[in-house]
C-alpha angles and dihedrals in degrees: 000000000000094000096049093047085052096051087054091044089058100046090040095052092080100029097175088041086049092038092051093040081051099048097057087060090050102058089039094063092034087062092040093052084045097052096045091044086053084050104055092042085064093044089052090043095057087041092056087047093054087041126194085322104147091236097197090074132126142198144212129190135167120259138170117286103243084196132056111247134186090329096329122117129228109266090038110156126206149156147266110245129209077234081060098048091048090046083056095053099042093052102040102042095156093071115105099224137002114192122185106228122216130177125204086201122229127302143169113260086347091162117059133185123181107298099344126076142180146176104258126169106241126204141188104219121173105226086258085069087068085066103045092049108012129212117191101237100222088187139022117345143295127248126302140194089257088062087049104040083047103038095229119196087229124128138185115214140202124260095246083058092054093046091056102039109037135044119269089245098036122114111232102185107103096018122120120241118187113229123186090333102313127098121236138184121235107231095167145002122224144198125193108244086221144014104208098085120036104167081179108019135286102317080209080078105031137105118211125200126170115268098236091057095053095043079055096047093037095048097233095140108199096348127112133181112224130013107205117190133185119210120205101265084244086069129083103235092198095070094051090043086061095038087055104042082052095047085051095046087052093054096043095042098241119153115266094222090050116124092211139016086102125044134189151177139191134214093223088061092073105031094036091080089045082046085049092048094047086051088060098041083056090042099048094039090055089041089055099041097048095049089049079048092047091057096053091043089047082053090061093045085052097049088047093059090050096056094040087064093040083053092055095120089036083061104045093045082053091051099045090060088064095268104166128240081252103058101046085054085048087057102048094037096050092043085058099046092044086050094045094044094047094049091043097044087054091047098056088046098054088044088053088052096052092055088044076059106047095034085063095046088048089042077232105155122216087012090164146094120275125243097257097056087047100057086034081056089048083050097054095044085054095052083043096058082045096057093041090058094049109086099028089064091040088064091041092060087056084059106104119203107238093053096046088060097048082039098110 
């Protein structure tokens, strides 16, 4: 009890000295605790824009040969295989998921209930697709591997469908729609969970069959259009993207050094310079904030010094009654980190309370720090207390006895 009274005491004895010193840590936190909060909202609001696309995805698609190779000539086309899609899968068994792609192609008043009709894009997925490029399924179900290895006439269709060709209050899931001829039963209705990124179209205005059914009712055989693949995030999605383009190449007897026959694109091609640019926001805001953070802890190291100058008699009184070198550090040290903790607790609070604030006048949910960067900004006022204290005992341990005490 003692020690600490005497820690406040200290820090008591000059209010407006201790107030000013304090105040340099607590702004520095608050804008620490504001920036960050700004940088996480726009990291949220690129994240809800991607939505839940699974960005370390890839896909492969046929193109013309631009070189003669083994009797073919240059500007050969040719088609994707199921044999293609399950070479894919036994040789890459790391990948997350591996769908098979199909498109209907587009035509005029291709859907038809009842007496209502509209132009919707239609597309053959395999279920592993829902996962590659998500839709929230607002009714009924997706796709499943039944409804593939059975080539079921089912569909799930977009919400914009459901809108023009049923009754606000009708219940699609088991009615018949008539697309391109063929009836199909709706299983699930669907609605994108962002428009920012449609690698197919808007699934708002999609119909999805399984692949297996549309290569059946378009008379492809064995053909599909599109294979799409996801790798782990650990994993680096170019080399597959080239291991892949060469094991295709090999089973449709395209040249290896051909620059087309097979053609590809990856997600992370497109999000990876938004990803870059969000590095350097959250960079550039630490780095601001903790150097913001640095001046008001190298205040405190500055008034410490000061009063341990002012206490020279106090220390050497204290050293002449036998206090140890470490005890004296313990004081200083612990004077510095109470002052520093106090100013910083107020200041994240204060900085909590701001985006509170602003995240109410925006209508911006969750508009906060997390947890984690809460109790990582209490760890770094502690070291910084720390630090500050550091030099100012230091110099309070060169301090000898007999000339504190003649010290005037």
């Amino acid at each position: 009890m003692d020690f600490w009274h005497n820690v406040f005491s200290t820090i008591s004895r000059n209010k407006w000295r201790s107030f000013f010193t304090a105040f340099g840590v607590f702004w520095g936190i608050m804008m620490l605790v504001v920036l960050v909060g700004f940088g996480s909202v726009i990291q949220k609001m690129f994240m809800e824009e991607v939505g839940q696309i699974a960005i370390n995805s890839c896909f492969f698609f046929p193109a013309p040969t631009n070189e003669a190779y083994k009797g073919f000539n240059k500007g050969r086309n040719w088609n994707l295989s199921i044999s293609d899609l399950q070479a894919v899968k036994q040789n890459y068994k790391k990948l997350k998921y591996v769908s098979g792609v199909v498109f209907a192609g587009g035509q005029t008043n291709n859907t038809v209930r009842n007496d209502k009709q509209g132009t919707y894009s239609v597309m053959g997925f395999s279920p592993e697709y829902n996962k590659i490029d998500p839709s929230k399924i607002l009714q009924g179900r997706y796709i499943n591997e039944i409804d593939m290895r059975e080539q079921r006439k089912v569909c799930v269709i977009g919400e914009k469908i459901l809108n023009d060709l049923f009754l606000p209050a009708e219940n699609p899931i088991g009615s018949l729609i008539r697309i391109n001829g063929v009836y199909y039963i709706v299983v699930g209705v669907m609605q994108p969970y962002s428009q920012a990124i449609n690698i197919f179209g808007d699934s708002n205005e999609m119909i999805v069959l399984p692949f297996s059914t549309l290569q059946l009712t378009m008379n492809m055989g064995k053909d599909i259009h599109c294979i799409a693949i996801t790798a782990s995030n650990s994993e680096n999605i170019e080399i597959y993207e080239k291991s892949i383009k060469t094991l295709l190449k090999e089973r449709n007897t395209i040249s290896p050094t051909d620059t087309g026959g097979v053609e590809s694109f990856s997600l992370q091609m497109f999000i990876k310079p938004f990803m870059m640019l969000l590095l350097g926001v959250n960079i550039l805001v630490w780095f601001v904030g903790l150097g913001t953070l640095f001046a008001g802890i190298i205040g405190i190291s500055n008034i410490m010094l000061i009063t341990v100058r002012e206490r020279t008699q106090e220390i050497g009184v204290l050293r002449a009654l036998g206090a140890t070198p470490a005890k004296i550090i313990t004081q200083i040290m612990c004077e510095s980190v109470v002052l520093t903790i106090i100013a910083g607790i107020i200041g994240i609070m204060c900085g909590v309370g701001i985006l509170s604030v602003i995240g109410n006048i925006i209508q911006m949910e969750n508009f906060q720090i997390s947890f984690s960067i809460a109790i990582l900004s209490l760890g770094i006022l502690v070291f910084g207390g720390l630090l500050a204290g550091l030099l100012p005992s230091s110099r309070a341990l060169k301090i000898k006895a007999i000339d504190a005490l003649r010290d005037e």
